[in-house]
C-alpha positions as CSV (number, residue, x, y, z in Angstrom):
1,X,15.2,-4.6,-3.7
2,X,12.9,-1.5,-2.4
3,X,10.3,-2.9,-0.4
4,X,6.9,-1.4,-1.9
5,X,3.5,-0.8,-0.2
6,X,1.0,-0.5,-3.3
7,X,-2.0,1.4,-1.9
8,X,-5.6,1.0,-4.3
9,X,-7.9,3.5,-4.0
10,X,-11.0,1.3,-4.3
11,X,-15.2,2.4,-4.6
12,X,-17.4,2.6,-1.1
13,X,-17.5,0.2,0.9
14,X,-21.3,-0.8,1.0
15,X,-21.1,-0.5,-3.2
16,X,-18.4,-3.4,-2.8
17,X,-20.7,-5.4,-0.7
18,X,-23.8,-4.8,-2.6
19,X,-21.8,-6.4,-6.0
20,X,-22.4,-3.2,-7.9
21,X,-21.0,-3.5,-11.7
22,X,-18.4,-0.8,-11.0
23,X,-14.9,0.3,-12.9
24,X,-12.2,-2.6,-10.7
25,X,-15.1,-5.2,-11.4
26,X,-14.2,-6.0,-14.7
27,X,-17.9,-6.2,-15.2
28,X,-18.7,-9.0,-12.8
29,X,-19.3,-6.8,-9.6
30,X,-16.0,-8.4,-7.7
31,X,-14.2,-5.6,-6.8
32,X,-11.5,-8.2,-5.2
33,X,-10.8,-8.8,-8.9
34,X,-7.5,-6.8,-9.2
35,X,-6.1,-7.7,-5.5
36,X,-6.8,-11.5,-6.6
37,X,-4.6,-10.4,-9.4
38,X,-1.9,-9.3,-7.2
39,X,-1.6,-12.5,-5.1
40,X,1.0,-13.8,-7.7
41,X,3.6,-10.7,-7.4
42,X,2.5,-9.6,-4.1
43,X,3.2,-11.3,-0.1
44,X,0.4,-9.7,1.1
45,X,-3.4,-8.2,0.1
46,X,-5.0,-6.0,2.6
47,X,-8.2,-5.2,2.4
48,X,-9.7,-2.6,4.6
49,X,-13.4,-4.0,3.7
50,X,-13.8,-6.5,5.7
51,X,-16.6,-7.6,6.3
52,X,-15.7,-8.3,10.0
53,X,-15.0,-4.9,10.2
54,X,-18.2,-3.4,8.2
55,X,-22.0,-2.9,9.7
56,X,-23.2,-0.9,7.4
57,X,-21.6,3.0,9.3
58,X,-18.2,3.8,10.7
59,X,-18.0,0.8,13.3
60,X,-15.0,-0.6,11.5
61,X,-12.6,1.8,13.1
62,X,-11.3,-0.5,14.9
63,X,-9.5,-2.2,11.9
64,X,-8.5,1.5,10.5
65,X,-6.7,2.6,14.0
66,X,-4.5,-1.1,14.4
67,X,-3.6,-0.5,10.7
68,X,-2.6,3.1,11.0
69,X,-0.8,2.2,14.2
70,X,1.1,-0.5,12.5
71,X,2.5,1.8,9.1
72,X,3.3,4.6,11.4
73,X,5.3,2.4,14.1
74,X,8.9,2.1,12.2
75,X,10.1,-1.2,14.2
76,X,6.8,-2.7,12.4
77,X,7.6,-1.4,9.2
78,X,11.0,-3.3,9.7
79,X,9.9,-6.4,10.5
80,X,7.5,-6.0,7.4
81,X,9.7,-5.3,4.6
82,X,12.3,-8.1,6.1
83,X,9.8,-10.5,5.6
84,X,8.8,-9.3,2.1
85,X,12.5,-10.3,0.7
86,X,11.6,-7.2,-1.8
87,X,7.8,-8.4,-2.6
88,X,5.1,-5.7,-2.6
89,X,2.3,-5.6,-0.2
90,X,-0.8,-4.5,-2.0
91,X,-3.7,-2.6,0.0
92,X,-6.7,-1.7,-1.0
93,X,-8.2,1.3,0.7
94,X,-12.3,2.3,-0.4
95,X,-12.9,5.6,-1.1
96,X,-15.1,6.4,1.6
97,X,-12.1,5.6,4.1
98,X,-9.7,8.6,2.4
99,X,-11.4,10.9,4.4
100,X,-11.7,8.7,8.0
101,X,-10.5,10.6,10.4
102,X,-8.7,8.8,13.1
103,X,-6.8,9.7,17.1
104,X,-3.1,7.8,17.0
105,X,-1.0,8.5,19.7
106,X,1.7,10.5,18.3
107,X,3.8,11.1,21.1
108,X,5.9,7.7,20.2
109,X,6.0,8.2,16.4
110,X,9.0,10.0,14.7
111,X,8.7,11.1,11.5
112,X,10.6,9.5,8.8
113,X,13.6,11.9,7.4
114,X,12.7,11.6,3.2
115,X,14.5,14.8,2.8
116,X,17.2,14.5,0.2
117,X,20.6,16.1,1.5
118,X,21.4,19.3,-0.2
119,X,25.0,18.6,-1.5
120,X,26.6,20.5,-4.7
121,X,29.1,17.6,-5.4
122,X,26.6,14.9,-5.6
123,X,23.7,14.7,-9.1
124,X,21.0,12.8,-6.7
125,X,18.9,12.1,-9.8
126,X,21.9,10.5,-11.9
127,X,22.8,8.6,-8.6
128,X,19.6,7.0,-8.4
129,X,19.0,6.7,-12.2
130,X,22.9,4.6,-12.0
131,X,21.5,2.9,-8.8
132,X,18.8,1.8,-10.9
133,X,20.3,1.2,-13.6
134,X,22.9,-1.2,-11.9
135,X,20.2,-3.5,-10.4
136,X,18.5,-4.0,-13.6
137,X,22.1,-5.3,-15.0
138,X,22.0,-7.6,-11.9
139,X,18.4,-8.5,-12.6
140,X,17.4,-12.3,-13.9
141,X,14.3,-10.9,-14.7
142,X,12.9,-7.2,-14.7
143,X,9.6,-6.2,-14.2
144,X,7.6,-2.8,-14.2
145,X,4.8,-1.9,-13.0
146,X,3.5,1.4,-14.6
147,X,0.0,2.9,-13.3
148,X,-1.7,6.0,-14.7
């Protein structure tokens, strides 16, 4: 199973708290209503509007910065997707924080290699479609998740 973090791009923060009728509310001004949604496929909701967290300006950093620092540490991440047993973790992250600039210390964080090895022999995209395809045989039951 690939572990999966599923990040939501969510409305502002103070519209959230306010209970504007927004698009995620389904008309009822909860914009929780899609992460309660995912509580039945998902080991974990994260919600970075916390109301602990949220006075009304930028004082939540706080949560933002020990979140950052936990994706971005790799022995984290381990321990994280061994206890998901290949469940997704769904977060939800308000528009207002895409642009939140935060200070990590970078000096102890490698980057992940994603590159894909450049090798004649080898069809990477039939490879991963067989991989794929081989654990859907396995499967006892499939399911996709398709956003647009």
């Amino acid at each position: 199973m690939v572990p999966t973090v599923h990040i939501v791009g969510t409305p502002p923060i103070a519209s959230q708290f306010s209970g504007a009728i927004l698009h995620r509310t389904l008309g009822n001004g909860d914009c929780r209503v899609f992460a309660n949604m995912y509580k039945e496929i998902t080991i974990v909701q994260a919600n970075l509007t916390s109301k602990k967290f949220y006075r009304g300006d930028r004082s939540f950093s706080y949560a933002i910065v020990i979140f950052f620092t936990m994706i971005n540490t790799p022995r984290y991440l381990f321990i994280v997707f061994s206890a998901l047993k290949g469940r997704p973790v769904y977060i939800s992250l308000p528009v207002d924080l895409s642009d939140y600039e935060i200070n990590i210390d970078s000096s102890s964080i490698k980057p992940h290699n994603l590159s894909i090895l450049n090798s004649p022999k080898v069809d990477h995209q039939a490879a991963a479609l067989q991989a794929i395809l081989d654990l859907v045989k396995k499967a006892e039951n499939i399911i996709a998740i398709v956003a647009v």
